[in-house]
LOKOL-993872 format. One record per residue: x, y, z of N, C-alpha, C in turn; residue number from 0; residue in three letters. Coordinates in steps of 0.05 Angstrom, whole numbers, plus 5000, padded with zeros to 4 digits. Layout:
N
+------+------+------+------+------+------+------+------+------+------+------+
!   nx !   ny !   nz !  cax !  cay !  caz !   cx !   cy !   cz ! bafi ! bavo !
+------+------+------+------+------+------+------+------+------+------+------+
!    X !    Y !    Z !    X !    Y !    Z !    X !    Y !    Z !  NUM !  ALA !
...
+------+------+------+------+------+------+------+------+------+------+------+
//
This chain:
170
+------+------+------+------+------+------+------+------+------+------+------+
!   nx !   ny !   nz !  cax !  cay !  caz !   cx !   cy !   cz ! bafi ! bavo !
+------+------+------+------+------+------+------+------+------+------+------+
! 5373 ! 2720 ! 9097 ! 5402 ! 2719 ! 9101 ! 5414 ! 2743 ! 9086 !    0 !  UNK !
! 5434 ! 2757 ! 9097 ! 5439 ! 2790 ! 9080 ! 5466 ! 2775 ! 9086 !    1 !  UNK !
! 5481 ! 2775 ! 9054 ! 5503 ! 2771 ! 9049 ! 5520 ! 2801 ! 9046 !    2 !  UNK !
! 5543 ! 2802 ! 9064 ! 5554 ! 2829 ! 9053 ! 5564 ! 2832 ! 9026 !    3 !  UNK !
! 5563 ! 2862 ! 9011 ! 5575 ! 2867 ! 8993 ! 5610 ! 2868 ! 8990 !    4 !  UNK !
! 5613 ! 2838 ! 8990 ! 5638 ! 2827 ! 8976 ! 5647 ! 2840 ! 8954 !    5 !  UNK !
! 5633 ! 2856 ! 8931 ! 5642 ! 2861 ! 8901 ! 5642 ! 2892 ! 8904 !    6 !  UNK !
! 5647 ! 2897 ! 8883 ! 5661 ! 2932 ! 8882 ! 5634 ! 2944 ! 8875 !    7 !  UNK !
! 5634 ! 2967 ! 8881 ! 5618 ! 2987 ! 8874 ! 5617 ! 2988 ! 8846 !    8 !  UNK !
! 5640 ! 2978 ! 8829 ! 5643 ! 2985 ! 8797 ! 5629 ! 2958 ! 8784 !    9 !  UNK !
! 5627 ! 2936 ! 8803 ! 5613 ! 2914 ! 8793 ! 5583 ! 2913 ! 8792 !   10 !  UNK !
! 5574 ! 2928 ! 8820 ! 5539 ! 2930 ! 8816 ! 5537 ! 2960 ! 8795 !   11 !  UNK !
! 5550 ! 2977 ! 8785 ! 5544 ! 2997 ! 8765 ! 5546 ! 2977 ! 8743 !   12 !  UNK !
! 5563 ! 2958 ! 8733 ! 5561 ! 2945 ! 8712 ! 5534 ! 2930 ! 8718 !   13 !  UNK !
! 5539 ! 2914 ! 8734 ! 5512 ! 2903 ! 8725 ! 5479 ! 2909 ! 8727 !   14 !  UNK !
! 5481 ! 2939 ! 8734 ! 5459 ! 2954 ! 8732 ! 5456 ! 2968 ! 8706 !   15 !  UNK !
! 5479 ! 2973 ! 8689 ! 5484 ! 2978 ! 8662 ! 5469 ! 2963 ! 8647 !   16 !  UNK !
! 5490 ! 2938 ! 8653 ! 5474 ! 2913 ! 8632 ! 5440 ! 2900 ! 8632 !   17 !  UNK !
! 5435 ! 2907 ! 8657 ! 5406 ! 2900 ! 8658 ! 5385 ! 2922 ! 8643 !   18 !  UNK !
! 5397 ! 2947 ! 8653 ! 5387 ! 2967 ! 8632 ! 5383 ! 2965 ! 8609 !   19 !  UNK !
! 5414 ! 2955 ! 8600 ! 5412 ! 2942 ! 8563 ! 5403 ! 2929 ! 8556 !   20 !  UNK !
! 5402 ! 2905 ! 8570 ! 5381 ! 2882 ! 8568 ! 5344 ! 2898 ! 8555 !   21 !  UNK !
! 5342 ! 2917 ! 8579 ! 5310 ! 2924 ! 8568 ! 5315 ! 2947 ! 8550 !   22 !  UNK !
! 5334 ! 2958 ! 8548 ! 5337 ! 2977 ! 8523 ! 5332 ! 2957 ! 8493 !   23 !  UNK !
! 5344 ! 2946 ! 8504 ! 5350 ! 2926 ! 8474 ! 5323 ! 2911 ! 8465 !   24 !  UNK !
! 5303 ! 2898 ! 8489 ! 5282 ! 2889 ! 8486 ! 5260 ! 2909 ! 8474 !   25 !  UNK !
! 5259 ! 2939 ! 8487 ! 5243 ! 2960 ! 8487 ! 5238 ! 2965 ! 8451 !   26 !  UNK !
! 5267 ! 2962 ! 8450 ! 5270 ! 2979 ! 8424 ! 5268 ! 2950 ! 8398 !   27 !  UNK !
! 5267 ! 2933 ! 8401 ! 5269 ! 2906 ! 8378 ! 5237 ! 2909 ! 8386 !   28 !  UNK !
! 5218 ! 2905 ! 8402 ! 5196 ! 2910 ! 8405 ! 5174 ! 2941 ! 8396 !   29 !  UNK !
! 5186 ! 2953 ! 8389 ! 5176 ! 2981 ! 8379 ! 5173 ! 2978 ! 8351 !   30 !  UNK !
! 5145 ! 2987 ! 8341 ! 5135 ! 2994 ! 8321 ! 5159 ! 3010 ! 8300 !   31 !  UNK !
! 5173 ! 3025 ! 8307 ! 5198 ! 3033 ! 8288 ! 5221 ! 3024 ! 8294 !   32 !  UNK !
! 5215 ! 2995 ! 8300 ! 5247 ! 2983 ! 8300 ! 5262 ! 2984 ! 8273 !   33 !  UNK !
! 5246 ! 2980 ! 8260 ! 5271 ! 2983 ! 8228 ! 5266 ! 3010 ! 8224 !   34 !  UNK !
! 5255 ! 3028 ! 8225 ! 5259 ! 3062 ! 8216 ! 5291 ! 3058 ! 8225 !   35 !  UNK !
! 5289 ! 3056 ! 8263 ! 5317 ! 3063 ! 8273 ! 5346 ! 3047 ! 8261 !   36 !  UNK !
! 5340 ! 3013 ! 8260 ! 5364 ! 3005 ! 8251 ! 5368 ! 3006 ! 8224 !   37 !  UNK !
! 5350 ! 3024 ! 8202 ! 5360 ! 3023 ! 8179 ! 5372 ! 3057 ! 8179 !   38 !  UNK !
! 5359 ! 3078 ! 8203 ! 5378 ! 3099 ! 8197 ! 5398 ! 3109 ! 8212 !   39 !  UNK !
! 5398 ! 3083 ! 8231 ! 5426 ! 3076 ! 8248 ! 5446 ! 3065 ! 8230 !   40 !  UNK !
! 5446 ! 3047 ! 8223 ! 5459 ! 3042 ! 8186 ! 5470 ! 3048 ! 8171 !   41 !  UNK !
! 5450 ! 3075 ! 8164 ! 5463 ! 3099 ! 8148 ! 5476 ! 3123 ! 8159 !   42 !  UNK !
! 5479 ! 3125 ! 8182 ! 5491 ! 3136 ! 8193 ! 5519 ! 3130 ! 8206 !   43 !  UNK !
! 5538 ! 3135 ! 8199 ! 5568 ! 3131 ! 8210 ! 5575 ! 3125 ! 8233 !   44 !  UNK !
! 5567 ! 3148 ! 8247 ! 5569 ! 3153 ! 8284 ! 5551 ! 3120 ! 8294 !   45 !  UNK !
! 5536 ! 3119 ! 8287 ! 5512 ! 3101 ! 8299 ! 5515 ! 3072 ! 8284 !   46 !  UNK !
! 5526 ! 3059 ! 8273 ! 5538 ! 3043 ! 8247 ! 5537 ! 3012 ! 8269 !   47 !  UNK !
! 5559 ! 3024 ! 8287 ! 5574 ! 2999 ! 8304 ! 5552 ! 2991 ! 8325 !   48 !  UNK !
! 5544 ! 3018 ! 8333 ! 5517 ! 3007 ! 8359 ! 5501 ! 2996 ! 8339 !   49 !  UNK !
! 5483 ! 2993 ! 8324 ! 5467 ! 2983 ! 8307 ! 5476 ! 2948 ! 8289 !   50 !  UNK !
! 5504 ! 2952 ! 8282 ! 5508 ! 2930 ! 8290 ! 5513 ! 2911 ! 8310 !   51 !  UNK !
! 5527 ! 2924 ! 8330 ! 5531 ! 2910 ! 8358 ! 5496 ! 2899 ! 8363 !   52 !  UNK !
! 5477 ! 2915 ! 8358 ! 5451 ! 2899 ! 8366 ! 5440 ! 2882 ! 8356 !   53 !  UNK !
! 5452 ! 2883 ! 8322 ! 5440 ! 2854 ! 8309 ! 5462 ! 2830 ! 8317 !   54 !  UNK !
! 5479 ! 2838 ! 8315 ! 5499 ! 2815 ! 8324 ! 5487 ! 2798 ! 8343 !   55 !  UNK !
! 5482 ! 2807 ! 8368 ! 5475 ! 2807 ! 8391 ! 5442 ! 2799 ! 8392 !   56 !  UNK !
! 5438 ! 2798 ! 8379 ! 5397 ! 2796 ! 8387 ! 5400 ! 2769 ! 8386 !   57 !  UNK !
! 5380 ! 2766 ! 8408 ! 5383 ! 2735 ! 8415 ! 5357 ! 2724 ! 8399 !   58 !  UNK !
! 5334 ! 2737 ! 8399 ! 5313 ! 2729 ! 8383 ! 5316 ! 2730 ! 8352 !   59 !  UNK !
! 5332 ! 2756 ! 8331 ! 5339 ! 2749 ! 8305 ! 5317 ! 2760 ! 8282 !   60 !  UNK !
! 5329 ! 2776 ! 8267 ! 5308 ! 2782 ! 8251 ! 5293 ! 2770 ! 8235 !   61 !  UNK !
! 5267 ! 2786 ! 8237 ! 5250 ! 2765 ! 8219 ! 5251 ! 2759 ! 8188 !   62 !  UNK !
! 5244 ! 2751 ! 8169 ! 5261 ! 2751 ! 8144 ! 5253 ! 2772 ! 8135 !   63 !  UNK !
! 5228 ! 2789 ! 8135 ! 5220 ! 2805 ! 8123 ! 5236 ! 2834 ! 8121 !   64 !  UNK !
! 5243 ! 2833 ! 8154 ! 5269 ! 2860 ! 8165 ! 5298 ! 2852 ! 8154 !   65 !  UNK !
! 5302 ! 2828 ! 8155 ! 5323 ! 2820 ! 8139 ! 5328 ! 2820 ! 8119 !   66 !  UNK !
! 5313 ! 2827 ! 8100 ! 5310 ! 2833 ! 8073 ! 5312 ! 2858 ! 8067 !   67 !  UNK !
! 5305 ! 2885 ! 8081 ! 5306 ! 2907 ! 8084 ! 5336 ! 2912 ! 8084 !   68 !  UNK !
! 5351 ! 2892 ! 8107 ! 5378 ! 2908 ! 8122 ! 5395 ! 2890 ! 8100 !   69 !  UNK !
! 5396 ! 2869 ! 8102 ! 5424 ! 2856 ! 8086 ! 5436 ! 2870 ! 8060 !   70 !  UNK !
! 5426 ! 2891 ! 8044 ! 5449 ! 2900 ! 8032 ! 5461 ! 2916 ! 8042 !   71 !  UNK !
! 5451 ! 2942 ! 8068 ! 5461 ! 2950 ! 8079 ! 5482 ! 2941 ! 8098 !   72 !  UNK !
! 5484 ! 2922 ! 8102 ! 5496 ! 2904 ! 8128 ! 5522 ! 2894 ! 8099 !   73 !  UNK !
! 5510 ! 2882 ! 8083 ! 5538 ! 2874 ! 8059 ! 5550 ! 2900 ! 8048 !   74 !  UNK !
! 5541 ! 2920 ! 8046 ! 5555 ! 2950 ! 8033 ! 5572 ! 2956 ! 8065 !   75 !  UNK !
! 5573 ! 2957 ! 8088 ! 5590 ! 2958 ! 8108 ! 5606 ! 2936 ! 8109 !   76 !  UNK !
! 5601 ! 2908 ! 8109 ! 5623 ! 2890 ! 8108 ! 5646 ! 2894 ! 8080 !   77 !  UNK !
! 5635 ! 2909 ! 8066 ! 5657 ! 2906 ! 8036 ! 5669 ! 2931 ! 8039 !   78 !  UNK !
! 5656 ! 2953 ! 8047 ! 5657 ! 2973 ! 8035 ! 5665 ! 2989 ! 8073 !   79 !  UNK !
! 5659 ! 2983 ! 8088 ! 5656 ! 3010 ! 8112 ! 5683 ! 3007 ! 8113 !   80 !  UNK !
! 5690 ! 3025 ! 8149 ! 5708 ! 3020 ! 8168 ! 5712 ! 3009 ! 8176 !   81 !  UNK !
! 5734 ! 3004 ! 8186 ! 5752 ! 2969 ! 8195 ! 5737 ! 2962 ! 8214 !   82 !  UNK !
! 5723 ! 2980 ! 8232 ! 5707 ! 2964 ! 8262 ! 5689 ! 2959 ! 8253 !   83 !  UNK !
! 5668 ! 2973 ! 8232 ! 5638 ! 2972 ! 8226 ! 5645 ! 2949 ! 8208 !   84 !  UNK !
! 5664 ! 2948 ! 8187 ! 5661 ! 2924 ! 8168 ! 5669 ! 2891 ! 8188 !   85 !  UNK !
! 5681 ! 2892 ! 8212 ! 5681 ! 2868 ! 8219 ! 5654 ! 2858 ! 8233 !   86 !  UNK !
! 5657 ! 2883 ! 8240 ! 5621 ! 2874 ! 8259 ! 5597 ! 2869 ! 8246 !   87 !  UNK !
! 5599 ! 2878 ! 8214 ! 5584 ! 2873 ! 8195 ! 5588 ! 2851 ! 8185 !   88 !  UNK !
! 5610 ! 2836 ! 8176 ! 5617 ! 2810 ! 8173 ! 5608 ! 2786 ! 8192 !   89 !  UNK !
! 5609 ! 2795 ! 8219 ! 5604 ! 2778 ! 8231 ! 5567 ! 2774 ! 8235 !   90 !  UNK !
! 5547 ! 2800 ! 8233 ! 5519 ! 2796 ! 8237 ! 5520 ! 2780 ! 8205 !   91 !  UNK !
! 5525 ! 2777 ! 8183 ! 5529 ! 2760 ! 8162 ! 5529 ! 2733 ! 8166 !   92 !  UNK !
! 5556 ! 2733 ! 8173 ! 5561 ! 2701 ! 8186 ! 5542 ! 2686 ! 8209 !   93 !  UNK !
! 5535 ! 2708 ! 8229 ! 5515 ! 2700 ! 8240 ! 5490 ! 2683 ! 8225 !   94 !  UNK !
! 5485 ! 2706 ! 8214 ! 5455 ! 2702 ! 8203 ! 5454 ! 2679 ! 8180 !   95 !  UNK !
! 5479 ! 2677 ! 8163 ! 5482 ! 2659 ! 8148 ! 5478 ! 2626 ! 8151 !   96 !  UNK !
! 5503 ! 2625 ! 8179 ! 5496 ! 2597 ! 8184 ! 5481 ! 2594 ! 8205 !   97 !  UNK !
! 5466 ! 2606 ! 8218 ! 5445 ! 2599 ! 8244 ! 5417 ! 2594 ! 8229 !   98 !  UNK !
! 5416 ! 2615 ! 8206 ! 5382 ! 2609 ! 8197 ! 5389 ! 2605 ! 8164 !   99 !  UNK !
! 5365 ! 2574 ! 8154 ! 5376 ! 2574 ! 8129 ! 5361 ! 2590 ! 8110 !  100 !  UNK !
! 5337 ! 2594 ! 8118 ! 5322 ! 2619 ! 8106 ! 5337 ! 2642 ! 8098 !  101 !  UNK !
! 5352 ! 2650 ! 8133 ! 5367 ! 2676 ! 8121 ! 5388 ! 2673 ! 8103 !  102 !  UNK !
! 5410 ! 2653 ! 8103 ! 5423 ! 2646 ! 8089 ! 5416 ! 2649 ! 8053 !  103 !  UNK !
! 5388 ! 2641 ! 8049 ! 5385 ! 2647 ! 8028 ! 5377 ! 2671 ! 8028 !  104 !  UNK !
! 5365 ! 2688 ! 8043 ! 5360 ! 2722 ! 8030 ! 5388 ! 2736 ! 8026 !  105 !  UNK !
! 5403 ! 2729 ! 8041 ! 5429 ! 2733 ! 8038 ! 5437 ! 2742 ! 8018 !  106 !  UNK !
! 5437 ! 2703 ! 8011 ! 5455 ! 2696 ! 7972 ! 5447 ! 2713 ! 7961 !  107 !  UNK !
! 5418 ! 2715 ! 7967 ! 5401 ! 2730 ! 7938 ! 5409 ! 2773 ! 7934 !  108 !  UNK !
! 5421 ! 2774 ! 7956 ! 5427 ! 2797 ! 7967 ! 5450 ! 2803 ! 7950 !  109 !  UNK !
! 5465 ! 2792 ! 7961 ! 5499 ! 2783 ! 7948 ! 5500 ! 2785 ! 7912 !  110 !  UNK !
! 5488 ! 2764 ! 7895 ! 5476 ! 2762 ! 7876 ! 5474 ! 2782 ! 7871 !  111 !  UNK !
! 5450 ! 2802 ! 7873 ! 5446 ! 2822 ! 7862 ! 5461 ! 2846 ! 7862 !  112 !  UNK !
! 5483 ! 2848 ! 7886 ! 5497 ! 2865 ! 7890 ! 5526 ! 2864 ! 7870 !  113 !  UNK !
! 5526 ! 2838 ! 7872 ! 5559 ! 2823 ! 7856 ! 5569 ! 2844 ! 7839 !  114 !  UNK !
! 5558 ! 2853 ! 7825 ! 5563 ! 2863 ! 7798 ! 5570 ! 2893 ! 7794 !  115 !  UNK !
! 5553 ! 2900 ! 7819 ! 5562 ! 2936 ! 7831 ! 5583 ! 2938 ! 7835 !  116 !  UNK !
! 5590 ! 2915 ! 7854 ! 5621 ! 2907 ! 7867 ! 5646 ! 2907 ! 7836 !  117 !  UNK !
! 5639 ! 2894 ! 7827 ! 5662 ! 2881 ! 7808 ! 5667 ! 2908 ! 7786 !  118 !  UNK !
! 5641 ! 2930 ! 7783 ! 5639 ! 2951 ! 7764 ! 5664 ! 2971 ! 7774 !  119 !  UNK !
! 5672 ! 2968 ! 7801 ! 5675 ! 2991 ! 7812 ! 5701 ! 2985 ! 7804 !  120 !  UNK !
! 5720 ! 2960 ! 7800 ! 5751 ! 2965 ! 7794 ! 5766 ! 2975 ! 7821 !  121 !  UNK !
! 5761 ! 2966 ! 7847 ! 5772 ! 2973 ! 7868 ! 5783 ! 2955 ! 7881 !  122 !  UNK !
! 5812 ! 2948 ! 7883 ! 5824 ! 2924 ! 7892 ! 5823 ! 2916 ! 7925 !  123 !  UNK !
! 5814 ! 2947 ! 7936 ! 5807 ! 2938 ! 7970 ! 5780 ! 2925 ! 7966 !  124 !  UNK !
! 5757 ! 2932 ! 7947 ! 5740 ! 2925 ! 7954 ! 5733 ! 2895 ! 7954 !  125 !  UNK !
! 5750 ! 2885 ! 7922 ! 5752 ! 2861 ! 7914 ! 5761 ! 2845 ! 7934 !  126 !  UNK !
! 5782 ! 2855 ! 7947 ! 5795 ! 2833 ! 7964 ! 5782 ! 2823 ! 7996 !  127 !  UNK !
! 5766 ! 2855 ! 8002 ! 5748 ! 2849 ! 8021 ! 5722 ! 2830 ! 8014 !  128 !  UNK !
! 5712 ! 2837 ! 7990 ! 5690 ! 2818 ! 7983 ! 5698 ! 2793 ! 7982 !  129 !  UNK !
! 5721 ! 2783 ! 7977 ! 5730 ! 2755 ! 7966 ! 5732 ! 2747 ! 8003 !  130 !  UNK !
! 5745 ! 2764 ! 8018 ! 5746 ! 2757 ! 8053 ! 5716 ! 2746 ! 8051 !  131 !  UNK !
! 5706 ! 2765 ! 8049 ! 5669 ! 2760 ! 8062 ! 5659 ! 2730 ! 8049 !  132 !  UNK !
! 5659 ! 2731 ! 8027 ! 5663 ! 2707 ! 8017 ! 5669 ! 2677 ! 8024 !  133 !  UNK !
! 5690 ! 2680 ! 8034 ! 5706 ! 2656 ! 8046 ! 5693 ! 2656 ! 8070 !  134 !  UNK !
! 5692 ! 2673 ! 8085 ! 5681 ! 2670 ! 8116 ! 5662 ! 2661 ! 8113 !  135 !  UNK !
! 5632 ! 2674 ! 8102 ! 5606 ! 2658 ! 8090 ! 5612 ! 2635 ! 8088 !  136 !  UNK !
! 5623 ! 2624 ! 8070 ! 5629 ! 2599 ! 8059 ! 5599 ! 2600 ! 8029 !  137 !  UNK !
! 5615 ! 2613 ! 8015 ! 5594 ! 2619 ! 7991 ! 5611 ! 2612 ! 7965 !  138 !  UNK !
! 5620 ! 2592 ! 7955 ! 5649 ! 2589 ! 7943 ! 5631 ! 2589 ! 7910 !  139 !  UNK !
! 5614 ! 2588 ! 7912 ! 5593 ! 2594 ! 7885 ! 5591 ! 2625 ! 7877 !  140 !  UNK !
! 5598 ! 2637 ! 7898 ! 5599 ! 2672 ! 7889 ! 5624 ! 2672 ! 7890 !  141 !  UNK !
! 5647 ! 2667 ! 7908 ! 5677 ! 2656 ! 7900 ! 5686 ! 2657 ! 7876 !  142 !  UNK !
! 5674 ! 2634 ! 7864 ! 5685 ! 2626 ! 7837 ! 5673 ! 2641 ! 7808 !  143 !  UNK !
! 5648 ! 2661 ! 7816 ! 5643 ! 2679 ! 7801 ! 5655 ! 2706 ! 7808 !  144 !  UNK !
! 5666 ! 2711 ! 7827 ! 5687 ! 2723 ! 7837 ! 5716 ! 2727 ! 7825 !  145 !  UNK !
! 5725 ! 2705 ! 7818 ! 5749 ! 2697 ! 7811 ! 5752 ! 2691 ! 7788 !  146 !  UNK !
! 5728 ! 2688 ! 7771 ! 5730 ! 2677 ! 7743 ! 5729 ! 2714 ! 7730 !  147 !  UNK !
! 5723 ! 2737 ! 7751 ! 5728 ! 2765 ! 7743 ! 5754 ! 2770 ! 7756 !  148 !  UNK !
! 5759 ! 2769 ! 7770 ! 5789 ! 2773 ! 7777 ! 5800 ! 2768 ! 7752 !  149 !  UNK !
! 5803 ! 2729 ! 7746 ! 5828 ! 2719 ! 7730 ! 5825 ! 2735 ! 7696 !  150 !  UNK !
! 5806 ! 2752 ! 7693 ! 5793 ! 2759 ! 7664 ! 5817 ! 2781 ! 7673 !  151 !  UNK !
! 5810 ! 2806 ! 7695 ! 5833 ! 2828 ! 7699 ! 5855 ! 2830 ! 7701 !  152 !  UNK !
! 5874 ! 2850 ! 7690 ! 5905 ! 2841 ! 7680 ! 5912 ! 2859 ! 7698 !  153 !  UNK !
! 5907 ! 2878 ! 7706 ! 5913 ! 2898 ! 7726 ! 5932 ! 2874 ! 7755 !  154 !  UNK !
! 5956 ! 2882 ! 7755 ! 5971 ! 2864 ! 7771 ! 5958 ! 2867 ! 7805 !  155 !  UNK !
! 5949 ! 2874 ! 7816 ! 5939 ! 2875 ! 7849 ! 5919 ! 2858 ! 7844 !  156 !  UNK !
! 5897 ! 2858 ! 7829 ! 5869 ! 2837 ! 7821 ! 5884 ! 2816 ! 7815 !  157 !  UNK !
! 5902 ! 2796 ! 7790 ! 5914 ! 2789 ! 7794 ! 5930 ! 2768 ! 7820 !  158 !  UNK !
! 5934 ! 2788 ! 7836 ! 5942 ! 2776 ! 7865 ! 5925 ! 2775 ! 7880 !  159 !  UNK !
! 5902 ! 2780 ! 7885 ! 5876 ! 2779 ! 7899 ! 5870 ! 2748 ! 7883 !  160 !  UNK !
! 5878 ! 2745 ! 7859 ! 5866 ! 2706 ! 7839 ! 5883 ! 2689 ! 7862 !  161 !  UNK !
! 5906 ! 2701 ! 7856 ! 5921 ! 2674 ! 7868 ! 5910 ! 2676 ! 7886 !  162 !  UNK !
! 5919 ! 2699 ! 7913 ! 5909 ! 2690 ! 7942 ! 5885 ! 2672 ! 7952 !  163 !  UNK !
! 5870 ! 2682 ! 7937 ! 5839 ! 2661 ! 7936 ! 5837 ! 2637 ! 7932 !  164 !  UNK !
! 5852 ! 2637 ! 7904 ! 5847 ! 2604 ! 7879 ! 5849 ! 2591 ! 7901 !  165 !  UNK !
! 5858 ! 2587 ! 7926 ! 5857 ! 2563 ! 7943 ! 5830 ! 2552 ! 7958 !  166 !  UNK !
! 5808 ! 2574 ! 7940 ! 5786 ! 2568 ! 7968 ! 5764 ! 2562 ! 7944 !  167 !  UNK !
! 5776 ! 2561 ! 7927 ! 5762 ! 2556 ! 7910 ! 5749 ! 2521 ! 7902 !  168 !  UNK !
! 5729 ! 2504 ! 7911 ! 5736 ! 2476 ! 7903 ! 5735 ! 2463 ! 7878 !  169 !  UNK !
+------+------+------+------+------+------+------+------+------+------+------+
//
């Protein structure tokens, strides 16, 4: 039975796109230097958002071992990048956080060790982005070590980063 082409010419290019991506995406999570590329896709600016858009997006999910590799990189863009790369970084986070509890814990342990870099630096965007990431996670144990450095700082913007928070605090 040959059904006519009812849909646009711009609909079979899309979905000849996406099928493409589909095995781009498989090709490349299957290659021997899959982490060479998404750790110096990463570090690279230009390449930041595609690299997250793919972890976001992987339906299969890294293994903990690659996960271990990427999550401080992936938390130094959610605190620290550009407004597109740090949400899309927040969200492969949140992903990974509450879908796997394994990852969840390489995470913490990620976080943890980072905490303190964060809090050295005296940067009130950064603080207030970390305390976001925070809340979204749902990590109210790094929260409240969060906040117990805030409420120590007299500097008035940290300060207002205590209050805004103290509410997520239990």
């Amino acid at each position: 039975m040959n059904t006519p082409n009812i849909l646009s010419d711009e609909w079979y290019a899309l979905r000849e796109a996406e099928e493409s991506l589909l095995v781009s995406r498989y090709n490349i999570s299957r290659g021997d230097d899959f982490m060479v590329i998404i750790l110096l896709a990463l570090g690279t600016l230009s390449e930041q958002a595609t690299a997250l858009r793919f972890l976001k997006n992987d339906e299969v999910g890294l293994e903990d071992t690659e996960l271990i590799r990427i999550v401080p990189d992936i938390i130094d863009i959610a605190v620290d990048g550009n407004r597109e790369n740090r949400d899309i970084a927040r969200s492969v986070l949140i992903r990974y956080s509450s879908h796997f509890l394994v990852s969840r814990e390489l995470i913490k342990e990620a976080l943890d060790r980072l905490l303190n870099r964060y809090l050295i630096r005296k940067d009130e965007k950064v603080y207030r982005r970390l305390a976001e990431l925070l809340v979204d996670m749902d990590c109210p144990e790094f929260l409240n070590k969060l906040m117990l450095a805030y409420k120590k700082d007299h500097h008035e913007n940290i300060s207002k980063i205590y209050s805004d928070f103290l509410k997520f605090i239990p």
